[in-house]
C-alpha positions as MATLAB code, in Angstrom:
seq = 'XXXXXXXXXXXXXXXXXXXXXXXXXXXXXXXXXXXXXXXXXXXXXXXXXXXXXXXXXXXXXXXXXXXXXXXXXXXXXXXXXXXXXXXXXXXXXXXXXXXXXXX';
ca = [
       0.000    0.000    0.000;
       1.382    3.560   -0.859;
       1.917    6.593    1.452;
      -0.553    8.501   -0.229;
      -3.303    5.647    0.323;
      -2.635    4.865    3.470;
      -2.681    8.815    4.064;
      -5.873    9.036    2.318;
      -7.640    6.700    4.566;
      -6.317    7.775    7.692;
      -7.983   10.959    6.752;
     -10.910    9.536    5.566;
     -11.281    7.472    8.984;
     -10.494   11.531   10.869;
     -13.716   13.137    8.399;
     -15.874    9.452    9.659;
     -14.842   10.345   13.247;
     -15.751   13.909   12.846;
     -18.971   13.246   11.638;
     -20.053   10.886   14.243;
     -19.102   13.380   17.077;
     -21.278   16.369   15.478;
     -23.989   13.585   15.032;
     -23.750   12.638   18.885;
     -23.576   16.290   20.257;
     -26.860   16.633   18.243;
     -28.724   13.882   19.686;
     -27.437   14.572   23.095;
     -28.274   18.270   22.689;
     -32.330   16.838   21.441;
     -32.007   14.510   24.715;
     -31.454   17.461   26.832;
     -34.035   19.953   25.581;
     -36.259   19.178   29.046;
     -33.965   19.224   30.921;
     -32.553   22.672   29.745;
     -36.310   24.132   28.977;
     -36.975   23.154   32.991;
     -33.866   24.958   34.244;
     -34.306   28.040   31.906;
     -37.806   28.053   33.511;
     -36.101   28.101   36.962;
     -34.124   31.363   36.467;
     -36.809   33.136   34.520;
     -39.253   31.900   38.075;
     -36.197   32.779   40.457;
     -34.641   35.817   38.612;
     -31.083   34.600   38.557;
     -28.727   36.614   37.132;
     -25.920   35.300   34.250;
     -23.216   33.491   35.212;
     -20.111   34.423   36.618;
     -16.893   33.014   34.487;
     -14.482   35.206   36.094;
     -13.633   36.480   39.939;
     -11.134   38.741   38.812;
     -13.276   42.663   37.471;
     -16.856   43.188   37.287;
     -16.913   43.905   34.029;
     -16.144   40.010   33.637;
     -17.565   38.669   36.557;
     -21.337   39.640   34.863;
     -20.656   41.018   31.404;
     -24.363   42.056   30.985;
     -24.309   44.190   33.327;
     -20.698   46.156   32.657;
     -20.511   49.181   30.225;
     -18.681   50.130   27.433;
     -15.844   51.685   29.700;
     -15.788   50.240   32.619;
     -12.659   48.327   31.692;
     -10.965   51.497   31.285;
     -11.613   53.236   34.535;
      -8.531   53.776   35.508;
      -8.157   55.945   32.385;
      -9.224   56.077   28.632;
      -5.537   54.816   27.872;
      -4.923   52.609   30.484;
      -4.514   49.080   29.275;
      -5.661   45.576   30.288;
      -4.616   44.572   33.182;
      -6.443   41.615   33.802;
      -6.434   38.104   31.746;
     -10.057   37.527   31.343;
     -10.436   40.739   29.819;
      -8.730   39.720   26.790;
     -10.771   36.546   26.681;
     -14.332   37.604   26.632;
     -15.914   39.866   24.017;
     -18.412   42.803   25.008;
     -21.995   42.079   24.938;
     -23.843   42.218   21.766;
     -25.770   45.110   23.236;
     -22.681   47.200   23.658;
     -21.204   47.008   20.544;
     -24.428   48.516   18.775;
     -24.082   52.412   17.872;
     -26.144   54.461   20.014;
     -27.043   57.993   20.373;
     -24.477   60.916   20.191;
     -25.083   62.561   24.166;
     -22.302   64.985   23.527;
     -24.048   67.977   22.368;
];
């Protein structure tokens, strides 16, 4: 058997592999649809807030909540100082245009 063959079907066996993991996320994502539907009913009854992924600023402890500049409030030029800022993006609310207030 050549290189290239035996290449060929290693990545062939790889793209067979790949496809049976999306296939089993899928089913196990249709599996838990009660189960997730009954604990998003839980925070809506209980009024739990997001999530907290980070302990280090508040701006990444609850990023709903943080705005635009609170990750510069040391000063407008004042850089990063923290790791998790670098890893989570702004909300999708935040990076909308919104009205000019400086007039």
């Amino acid at each position: 058997m050549r290189r290239s063959s035996r290449f060929l079907a290693l990545v062939a066996a790889e793209a067979a592999l790949l496809t049976l993991l999306f296939l089993q996320g899928a089913l196990e994502r249709r599996s838990a649809r009660p189960l997730i539907a009954g604990r998003a009913a839980l925070v809506r009854e209980l009024g739990l807030t997001d999530l907290c992924l980070f302990t280090e600023a508040r701006y990444t402890r609850h990023p709903t909540q943080a705005d635009r500049h609170s990750a510069f409030q040391d000063g407008p030029l004042s850089l990063e100082h923290f790791p998790s800022g670098s890893l989570l993006t702004p909300p999708k609310g935040l990076l909308s245009d919104h009205a000019d207030l400086d007039r």
